[in-house]
Backbone as a chain_set.jsonl record, in Angstrom:
{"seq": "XXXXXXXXXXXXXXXXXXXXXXXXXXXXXXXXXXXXXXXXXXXXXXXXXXXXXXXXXXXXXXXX", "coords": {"N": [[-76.135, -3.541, 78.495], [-73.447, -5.367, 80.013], [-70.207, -5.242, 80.042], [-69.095, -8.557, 80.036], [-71.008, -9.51, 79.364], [-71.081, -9.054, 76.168], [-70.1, -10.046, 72.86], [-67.124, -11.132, 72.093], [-65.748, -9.75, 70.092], [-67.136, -7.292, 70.234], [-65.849, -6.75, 72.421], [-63.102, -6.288, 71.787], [-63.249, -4.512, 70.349], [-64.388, -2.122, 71.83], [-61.953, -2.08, 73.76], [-59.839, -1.574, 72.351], [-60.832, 1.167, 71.234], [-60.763, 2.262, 73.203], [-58.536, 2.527, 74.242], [-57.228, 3.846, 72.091], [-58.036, 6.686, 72.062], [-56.911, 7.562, 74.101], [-55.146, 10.002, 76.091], [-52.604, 9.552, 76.603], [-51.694, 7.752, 75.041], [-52.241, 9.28, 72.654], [-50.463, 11.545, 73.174], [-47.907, 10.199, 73.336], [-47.644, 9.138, 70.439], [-47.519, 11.487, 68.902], [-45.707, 12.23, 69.64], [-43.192, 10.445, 69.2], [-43.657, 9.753, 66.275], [-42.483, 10.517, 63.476], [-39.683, 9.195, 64.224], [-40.65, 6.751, 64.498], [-41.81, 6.512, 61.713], [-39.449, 6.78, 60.144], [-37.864, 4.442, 60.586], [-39.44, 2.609, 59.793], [-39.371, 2.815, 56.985], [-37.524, 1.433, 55.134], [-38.875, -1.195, 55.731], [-40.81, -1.367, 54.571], [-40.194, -0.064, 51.931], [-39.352, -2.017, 51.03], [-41.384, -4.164, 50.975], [-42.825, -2.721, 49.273], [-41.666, -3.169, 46.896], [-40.976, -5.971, 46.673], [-43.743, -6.689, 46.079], [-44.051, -5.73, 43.605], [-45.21, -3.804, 42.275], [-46.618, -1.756, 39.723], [-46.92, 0.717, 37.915], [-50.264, 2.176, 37.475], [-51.742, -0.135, 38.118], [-53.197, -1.001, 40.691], [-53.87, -0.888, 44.339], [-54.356, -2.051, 47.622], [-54.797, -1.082, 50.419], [-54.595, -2.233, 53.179], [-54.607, -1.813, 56.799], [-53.715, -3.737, 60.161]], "CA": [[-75.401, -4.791, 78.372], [-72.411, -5.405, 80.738], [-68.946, -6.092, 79.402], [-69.211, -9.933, 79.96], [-72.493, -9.859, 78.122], [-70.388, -8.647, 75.219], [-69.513, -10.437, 71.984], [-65.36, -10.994, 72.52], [-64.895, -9.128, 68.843], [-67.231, -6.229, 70.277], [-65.161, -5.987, 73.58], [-61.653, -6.092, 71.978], [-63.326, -3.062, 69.626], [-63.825, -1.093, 72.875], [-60.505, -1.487, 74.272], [-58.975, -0.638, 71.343], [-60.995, 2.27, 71.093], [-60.409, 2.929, 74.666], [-56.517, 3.113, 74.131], [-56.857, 5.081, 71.312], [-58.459, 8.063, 72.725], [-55.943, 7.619, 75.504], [-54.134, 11.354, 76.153], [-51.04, 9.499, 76.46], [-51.207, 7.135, 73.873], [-52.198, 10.284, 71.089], [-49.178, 11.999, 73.185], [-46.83, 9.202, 72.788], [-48.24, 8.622, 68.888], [-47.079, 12.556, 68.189], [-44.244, 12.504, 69.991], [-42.65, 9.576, 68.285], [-44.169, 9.052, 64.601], [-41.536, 11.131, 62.845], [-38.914, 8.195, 64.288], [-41.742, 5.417, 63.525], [-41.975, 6.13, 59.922], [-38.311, 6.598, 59.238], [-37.437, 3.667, 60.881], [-40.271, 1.719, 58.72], [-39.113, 3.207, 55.976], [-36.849, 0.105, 54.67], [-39.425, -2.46, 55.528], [-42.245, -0.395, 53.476], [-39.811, 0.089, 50.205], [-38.936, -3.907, 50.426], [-42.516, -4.488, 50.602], [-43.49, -2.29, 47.918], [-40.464, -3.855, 45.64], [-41.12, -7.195, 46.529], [-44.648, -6.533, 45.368], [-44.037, -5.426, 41.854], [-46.278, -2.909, 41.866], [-46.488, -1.204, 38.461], [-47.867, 2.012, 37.061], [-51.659, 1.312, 36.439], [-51.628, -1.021, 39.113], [-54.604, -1.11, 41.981], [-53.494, -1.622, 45.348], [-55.476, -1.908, 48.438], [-53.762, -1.168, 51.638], [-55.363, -2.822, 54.5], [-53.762, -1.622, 58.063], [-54.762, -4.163, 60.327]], "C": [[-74.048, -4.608, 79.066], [-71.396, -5.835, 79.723], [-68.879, -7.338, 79.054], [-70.109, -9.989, 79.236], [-71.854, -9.784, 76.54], [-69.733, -9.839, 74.37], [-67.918, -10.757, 72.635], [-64.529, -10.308, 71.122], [-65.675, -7.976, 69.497], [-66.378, -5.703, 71.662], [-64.151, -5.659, 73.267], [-62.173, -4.143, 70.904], [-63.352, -1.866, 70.684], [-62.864, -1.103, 73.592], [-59.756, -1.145, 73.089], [-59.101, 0.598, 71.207], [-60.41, 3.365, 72.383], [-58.923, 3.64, 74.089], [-55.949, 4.388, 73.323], [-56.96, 6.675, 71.025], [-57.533, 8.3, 73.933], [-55.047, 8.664, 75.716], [-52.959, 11.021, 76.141], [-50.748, 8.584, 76.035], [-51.4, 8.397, 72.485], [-50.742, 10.831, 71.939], [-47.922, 11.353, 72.48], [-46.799, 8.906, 70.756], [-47.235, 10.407, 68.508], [-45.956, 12.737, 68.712], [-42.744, 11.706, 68.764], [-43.006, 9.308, 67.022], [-43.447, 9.23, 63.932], [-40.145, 9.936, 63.164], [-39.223, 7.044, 63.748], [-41.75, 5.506, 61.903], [-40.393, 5.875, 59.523], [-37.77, 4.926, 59.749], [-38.319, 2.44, 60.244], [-40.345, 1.938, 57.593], [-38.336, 1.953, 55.106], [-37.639, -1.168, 54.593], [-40.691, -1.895, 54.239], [-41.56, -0.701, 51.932], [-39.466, -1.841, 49.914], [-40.238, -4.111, 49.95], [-43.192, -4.036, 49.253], [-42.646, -3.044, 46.758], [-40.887, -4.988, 45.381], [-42.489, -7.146, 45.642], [-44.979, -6.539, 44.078], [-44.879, -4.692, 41.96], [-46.011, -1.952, 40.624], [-47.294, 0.448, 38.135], [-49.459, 1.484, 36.713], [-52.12, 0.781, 37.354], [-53.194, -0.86, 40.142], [-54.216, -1.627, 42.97], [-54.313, -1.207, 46.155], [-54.328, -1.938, 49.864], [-54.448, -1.118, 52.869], [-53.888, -2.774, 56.435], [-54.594, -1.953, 58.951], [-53.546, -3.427, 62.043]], "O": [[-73.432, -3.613, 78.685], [-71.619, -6.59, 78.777], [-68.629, -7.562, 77.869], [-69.949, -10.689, 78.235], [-72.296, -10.619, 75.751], [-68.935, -10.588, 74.934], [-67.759, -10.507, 73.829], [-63.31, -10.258, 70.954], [-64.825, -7.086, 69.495], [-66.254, -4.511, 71.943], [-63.661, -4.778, 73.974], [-61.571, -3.07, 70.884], [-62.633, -0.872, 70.588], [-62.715, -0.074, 74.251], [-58.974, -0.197, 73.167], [-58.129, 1.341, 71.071], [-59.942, 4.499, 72.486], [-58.509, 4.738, 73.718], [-55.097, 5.265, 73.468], [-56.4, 7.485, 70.286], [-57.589, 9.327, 74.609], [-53.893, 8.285, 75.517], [-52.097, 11.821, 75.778], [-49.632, 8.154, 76.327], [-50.708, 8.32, 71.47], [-49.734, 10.517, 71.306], [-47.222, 11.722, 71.537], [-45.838, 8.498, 70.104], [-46.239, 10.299, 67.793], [-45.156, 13.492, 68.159], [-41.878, 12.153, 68.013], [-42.434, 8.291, 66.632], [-43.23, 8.208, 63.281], [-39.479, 9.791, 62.139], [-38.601, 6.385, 62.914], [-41.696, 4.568, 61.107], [-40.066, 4.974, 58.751], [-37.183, 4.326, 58.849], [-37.81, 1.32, 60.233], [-41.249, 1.421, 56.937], [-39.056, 1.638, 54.16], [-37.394, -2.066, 53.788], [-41.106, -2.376, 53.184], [-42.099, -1.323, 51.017], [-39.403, -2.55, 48.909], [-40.433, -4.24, 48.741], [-43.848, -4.689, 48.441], [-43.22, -3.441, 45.744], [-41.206, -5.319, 44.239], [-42.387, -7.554, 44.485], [-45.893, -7.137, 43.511], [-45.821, -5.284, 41.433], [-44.946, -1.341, 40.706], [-48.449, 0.785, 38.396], [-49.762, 0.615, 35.896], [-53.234, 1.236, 37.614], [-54.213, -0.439, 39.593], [-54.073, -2.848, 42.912], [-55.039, -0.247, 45.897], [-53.366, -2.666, 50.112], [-54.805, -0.103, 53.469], [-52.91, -3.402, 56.843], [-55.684, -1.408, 59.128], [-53.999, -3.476, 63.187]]}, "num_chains": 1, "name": "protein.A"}
């Protein structure tokens, strides 16, 4: 089956996949993550706050 033959949810799954095997997107990903998290560090604890999340609790954490 050619590309064009292709669904348009199974083609965006192979470029995504593409990218993500990409030597210099995993480079770029380990180079920088250690900046990426701290710097998403403030939106993360709002989110969790805003949330209310409690002791006990059940959360589902969907990373889309």
């Amino acid at each position: 089956m050619s590309t064009a033959d292709m669904p348009d949810s199974e083609r965006w799954r192979q470029a995504v996949r593409q990218e993500w095997e990409d030597t210099d997107v995993i480079a770029a990903w380990r180079k920088w993550y250690s900046q990426a998290r701290i710097a998403g560090q403030a939106a993360t604890e709002a989110l969790v706050e805003e949330a209310q999340i409690k002791p006990g609790m059940q959360v589902l954490d969907l990373a889309i």
